[in-house]
C-alpha positions as CSV (number, residue, x, y, z in Angstrom):
1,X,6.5,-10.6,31.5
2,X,3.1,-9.2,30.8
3,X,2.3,-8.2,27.4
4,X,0.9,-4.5,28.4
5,X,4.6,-3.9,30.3
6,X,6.7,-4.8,27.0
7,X,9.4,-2.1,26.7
8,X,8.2,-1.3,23.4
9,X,10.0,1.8,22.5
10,X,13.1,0.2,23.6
11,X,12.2,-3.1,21.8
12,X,12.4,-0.7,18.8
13,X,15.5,0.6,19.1
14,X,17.3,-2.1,19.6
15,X,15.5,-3.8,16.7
16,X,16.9,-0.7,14.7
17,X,20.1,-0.4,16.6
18,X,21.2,-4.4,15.6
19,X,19.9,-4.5,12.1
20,X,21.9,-1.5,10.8
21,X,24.8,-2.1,13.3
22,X,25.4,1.3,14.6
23,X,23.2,3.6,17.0
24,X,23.8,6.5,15.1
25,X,21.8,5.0,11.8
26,X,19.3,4.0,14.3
27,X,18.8,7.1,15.5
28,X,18.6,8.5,12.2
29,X,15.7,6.1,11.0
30,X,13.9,6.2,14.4
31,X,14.4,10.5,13.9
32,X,15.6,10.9,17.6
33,X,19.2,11.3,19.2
34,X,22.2,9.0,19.5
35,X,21.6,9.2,22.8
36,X,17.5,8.9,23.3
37,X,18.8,5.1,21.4
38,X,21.4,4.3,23.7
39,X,19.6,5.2,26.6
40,X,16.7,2.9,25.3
41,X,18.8,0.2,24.6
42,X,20.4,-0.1,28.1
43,X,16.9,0.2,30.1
44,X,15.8,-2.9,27.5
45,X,19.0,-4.7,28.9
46,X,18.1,-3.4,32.6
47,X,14.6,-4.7,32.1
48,X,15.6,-8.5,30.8
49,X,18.7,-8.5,32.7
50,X,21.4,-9.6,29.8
51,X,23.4,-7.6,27.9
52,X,22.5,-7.3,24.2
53,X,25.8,-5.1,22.9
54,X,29.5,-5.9,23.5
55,X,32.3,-4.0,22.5
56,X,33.0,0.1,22.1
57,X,30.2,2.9,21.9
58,X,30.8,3.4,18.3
59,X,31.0,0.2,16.8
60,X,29.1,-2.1,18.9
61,X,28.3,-5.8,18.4
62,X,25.7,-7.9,19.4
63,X,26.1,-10.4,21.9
64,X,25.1,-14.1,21.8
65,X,21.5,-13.0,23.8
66,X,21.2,-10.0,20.6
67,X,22.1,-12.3,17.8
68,X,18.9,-15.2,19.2
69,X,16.7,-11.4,20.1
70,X,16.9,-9.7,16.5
71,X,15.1,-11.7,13.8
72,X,11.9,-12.6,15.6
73,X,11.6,-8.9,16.8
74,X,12.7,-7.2,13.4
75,X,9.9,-10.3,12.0
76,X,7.5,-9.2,14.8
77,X,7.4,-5.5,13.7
78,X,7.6,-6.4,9.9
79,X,3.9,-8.2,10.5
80,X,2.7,-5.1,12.5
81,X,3.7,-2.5,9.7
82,X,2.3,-4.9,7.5
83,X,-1.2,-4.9,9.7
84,X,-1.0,-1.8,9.7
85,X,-0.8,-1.0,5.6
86,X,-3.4,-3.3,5.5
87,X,-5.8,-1.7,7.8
88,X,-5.1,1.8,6.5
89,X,-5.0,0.5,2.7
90,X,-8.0,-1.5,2.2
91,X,-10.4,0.9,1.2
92,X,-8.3,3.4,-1.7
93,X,-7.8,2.6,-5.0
94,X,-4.1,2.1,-4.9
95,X,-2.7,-1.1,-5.7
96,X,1.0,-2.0,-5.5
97,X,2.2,-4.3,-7.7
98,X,6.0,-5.6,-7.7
99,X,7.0,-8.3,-10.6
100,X,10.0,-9.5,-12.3
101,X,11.7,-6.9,-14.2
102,X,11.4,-8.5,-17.7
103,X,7.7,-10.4,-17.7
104,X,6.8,-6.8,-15.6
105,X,7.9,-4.8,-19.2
106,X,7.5,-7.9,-21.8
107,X,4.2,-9.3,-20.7
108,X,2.1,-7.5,-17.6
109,X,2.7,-3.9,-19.1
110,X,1.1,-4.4,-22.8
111,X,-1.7,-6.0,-21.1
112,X,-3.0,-3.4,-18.5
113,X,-4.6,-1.2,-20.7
114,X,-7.5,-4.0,-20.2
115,X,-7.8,-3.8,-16.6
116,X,-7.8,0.2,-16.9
117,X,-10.5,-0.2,-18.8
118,X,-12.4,-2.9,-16.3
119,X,-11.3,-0.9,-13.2
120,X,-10.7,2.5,-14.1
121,X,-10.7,3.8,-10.7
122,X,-7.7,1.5,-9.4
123,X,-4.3,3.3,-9.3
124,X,-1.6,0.8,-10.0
125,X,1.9,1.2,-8.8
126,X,4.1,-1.2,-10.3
127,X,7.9,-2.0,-9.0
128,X,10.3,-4.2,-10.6
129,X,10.9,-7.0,-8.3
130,X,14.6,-8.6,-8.1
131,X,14.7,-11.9,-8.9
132,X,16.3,-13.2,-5.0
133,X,14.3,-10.6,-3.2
134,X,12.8,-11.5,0.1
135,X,9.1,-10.7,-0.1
136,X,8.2,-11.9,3.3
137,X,7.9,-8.0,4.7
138,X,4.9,-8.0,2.7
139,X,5.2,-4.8,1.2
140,X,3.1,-4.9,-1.4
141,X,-0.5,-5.8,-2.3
142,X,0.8,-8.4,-5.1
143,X,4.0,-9.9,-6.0
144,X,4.5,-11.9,-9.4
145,X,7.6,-13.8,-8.9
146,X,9.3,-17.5,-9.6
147,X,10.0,-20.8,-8.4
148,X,13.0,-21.7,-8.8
149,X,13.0,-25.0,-7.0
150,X,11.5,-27.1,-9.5
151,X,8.8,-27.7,-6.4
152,X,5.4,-26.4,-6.3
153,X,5.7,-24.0,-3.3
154,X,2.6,-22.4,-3.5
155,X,1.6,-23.8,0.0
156,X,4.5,-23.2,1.6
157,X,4.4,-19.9,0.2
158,X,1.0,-18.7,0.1
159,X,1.2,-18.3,-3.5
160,X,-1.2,-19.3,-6.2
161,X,0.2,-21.0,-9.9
162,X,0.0,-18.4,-12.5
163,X,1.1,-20.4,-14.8
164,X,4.2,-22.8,-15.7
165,X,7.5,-22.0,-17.7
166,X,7.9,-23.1,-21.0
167,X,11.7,-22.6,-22.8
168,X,12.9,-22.4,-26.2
169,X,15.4,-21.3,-28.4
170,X,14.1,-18.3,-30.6
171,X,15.9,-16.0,-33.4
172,X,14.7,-14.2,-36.5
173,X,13.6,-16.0,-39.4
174,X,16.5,-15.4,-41.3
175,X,18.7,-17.3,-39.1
176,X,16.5,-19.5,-38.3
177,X,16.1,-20.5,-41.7
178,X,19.8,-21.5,-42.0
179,X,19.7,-25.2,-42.3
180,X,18.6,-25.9,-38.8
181,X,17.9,-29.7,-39.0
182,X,18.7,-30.5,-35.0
183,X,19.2,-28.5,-32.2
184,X,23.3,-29.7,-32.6
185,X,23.1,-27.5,-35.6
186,X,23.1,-24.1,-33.3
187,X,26.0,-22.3,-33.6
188,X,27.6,-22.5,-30.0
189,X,29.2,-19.0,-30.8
190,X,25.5,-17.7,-31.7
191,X,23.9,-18.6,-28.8
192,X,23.2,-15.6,-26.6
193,X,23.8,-15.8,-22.6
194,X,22.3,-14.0,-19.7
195,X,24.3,-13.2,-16.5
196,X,21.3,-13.9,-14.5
197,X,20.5,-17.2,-16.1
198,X,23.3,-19.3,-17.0
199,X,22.1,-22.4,-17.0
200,X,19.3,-21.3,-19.9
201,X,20.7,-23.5,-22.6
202,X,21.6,-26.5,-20.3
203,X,17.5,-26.1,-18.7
204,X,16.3,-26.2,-21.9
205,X,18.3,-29.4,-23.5
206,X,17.6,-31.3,-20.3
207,X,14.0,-30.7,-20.1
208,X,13.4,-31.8,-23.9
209,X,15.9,-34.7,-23.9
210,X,18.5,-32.9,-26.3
211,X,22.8,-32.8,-25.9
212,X,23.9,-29.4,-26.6
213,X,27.8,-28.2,-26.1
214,X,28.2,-25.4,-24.0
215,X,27.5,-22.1,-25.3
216,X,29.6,-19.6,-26.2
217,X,28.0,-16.7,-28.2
218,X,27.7,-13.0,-26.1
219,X,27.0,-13.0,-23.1
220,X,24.0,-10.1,-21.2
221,X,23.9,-8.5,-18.3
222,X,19.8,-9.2,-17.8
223,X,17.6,-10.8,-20.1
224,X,15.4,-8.1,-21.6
225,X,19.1,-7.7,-23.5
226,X,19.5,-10.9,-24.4
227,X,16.1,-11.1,-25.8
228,X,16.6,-7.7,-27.1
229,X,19.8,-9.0,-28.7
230,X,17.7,-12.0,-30.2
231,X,15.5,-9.8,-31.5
232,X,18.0,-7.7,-33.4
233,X,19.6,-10.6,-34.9
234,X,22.9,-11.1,-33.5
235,X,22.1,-14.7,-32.2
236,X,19.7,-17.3,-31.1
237,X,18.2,-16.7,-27.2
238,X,16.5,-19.5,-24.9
239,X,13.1,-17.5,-24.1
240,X,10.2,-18.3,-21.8
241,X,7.3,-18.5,-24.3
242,X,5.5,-15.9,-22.5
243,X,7.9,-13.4,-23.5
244,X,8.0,-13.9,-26.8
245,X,4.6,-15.7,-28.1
246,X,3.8,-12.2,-29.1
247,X,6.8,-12.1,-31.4
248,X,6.3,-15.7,-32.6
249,X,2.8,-15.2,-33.4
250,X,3.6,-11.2,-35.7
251,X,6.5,-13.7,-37.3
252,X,9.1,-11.5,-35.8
253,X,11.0,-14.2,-34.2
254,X,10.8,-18.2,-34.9
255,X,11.2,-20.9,-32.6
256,X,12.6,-23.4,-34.9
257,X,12.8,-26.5,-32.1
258,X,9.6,-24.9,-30.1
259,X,9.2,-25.3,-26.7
260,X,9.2,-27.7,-23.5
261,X,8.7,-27.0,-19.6
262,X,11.3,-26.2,-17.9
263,X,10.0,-27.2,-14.3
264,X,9.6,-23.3,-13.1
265,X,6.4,-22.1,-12.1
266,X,5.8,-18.5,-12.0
267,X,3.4,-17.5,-8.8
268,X,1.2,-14.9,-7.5
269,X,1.9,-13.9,-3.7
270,X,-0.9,-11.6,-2.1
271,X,-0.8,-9.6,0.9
272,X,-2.2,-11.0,4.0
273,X,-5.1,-9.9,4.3
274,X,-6.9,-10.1,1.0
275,X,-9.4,-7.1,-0.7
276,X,-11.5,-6.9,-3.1
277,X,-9.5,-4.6,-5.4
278,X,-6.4,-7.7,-4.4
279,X,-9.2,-10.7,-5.4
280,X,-10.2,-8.2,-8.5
281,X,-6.8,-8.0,-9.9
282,X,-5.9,-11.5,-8.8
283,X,-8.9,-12.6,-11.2
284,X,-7.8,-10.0,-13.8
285,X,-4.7,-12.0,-13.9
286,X,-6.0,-15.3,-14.4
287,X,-8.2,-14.4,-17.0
288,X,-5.1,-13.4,-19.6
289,X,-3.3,-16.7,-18.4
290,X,-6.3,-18.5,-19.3
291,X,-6.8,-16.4,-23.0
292,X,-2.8,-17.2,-23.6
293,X,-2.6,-19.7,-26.6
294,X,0.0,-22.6,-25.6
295,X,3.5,-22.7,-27.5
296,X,4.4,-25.6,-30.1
297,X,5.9,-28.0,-28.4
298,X,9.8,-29.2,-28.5
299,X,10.9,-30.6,-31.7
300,X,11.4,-34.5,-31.8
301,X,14.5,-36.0,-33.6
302,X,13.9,-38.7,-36.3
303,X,15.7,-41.4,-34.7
304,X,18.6,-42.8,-36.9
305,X,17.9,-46.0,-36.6
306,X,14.7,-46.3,-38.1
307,X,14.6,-47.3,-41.6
């Protein structure tokens, strides 16, 4: 099949039609009628000569030639909405920005005041980025997000290193002033949990070569509670350095054991293609990861057996 002959409005509605299931949404989305969908649907089916839908009108279901059709098309037009933005966005001044919830309000918020004050003229749009979203649509300018893998996937990705994780257990100075010789000594029932991060305490005594009983203090919907929580006193937290180091450094918090890498990387994903005002915050970026001070690093147990 030629590429000039491609069906392409009927390409789109079944694209529509099979990612939402029903013809009806599609048609809603696509701002035509039920039938203007259908119609395109069967002359797409006419034109390769299989049948992509099985089953009633209203509650169709794609058939084995649908199912192998529908992710490279609904991947096909994701990169030509994305061209698109791109084409149409390179020359304003806005600049969409999604991140991690908690380092978006705990450590890229305080610090925008100095690129306003670099690049007054760039409006920044900032969106809080869920931890498992899929950002291969592209749809946005730059996405600060994690690895999770323990594996540089910067490559893979087309992500730069912003910089790597470091973990520790932090709490105010009162408790942590309370006989804290060794990490055993933490209360199990003090130390604070976070729904999405479970395995925060059990990261943290692997990566600096400690044995810690499984925690059982209160357990947070999202870490900027748990943190939140820390910070209030009602129990020790395992924080990313970069979170806290401002809190460390004003002596709001202490990190009595300090800090060791956890093996996560946190990247910087750009929209393909670059811009300057993309490069220009890009830059911005590495500039405060290079002007952050290190953290202390874990505390080391006297060995018993030494005399």
């Amino acid at each position: 099949m030629k590429r000039r002959s491609l069906p392409l409005q009927a390409l789109r509605a079944f694209e529509a039609a099979g990612r939402l299931g029903r013809m009806t949404a599609a048609a809603e989305e696509l701002c035509v009628t039920h039938g203007a969908v259908s119609r395109q649907v069967q002359h797409l089916e006419d034109v390769l000569g299989l049948a992509l839908f099985s089953g009633p009108r209203t509650r169709p279901h794609l058939t084995e030639a649908g199912r192998a059709l529908l992710p490279a098309l609904t991947s096909a037009l994701d990169q030509i909405e994305s061209a698109i933005q791109a084409v149409t966005r390179a020359e304003d001044d806005v600049l969409d920005v999604s991140c991690l919830s908690t380092l978006l309000m705990r450590w890229l918020i305080p610090r925008l005041h100095r690129f306003h004050g670099l690049y007054p003229g760039v409006d920044l749009r900032l969106r809080a980025l869920d931890q498992q979203e899929d950002t291969r649509n592209g749809r946005f300018d730059v996405a600060i997000m994690v690895d999770e893998t323990s594996r540089l996937i910067s490559t893979r990705q087309k992500a730069d290193i912003l910089f790597p994780e470091w973990l520790g257990p932090v709490a105010t100075p009162e408790l942590s002033s309370r006989h804290l010789v060794a990490p055993g000594d933490l209360p199990a029932d003090r130390q604070l949990q976070t729904k999405t991060r479970p395995n925060a305490w059990a990261m943290w005594s692997t990566a600096a070569g400690f044995t810690l009983a499984p925690p059982s203090g209160a357990v947070f919907e999202h870490y900027y509670y748990t943190l939140e929580a820390a910070t209030a006193g009602l129990g020790y937290c395992i924080a990313p350095w970069h979170l806290v180091m401002s809190e460390i450094q004003s002596g709001t918090l202490m990190a009595p054991f300090g800090f060791a890498e956890s093996g996560y990387s946190y990247l910087v994903k750009r929209r393909s293609p670059s811009n300057a005002k993309i490069d220009r915050f890009c830059a911005w970026l590495a500039s405060e990861v290079a002007a952050m001070p290190l953290p202390e690093p874990c505390f080391a147990p006297v060995d018993a057996t030494e005399s």
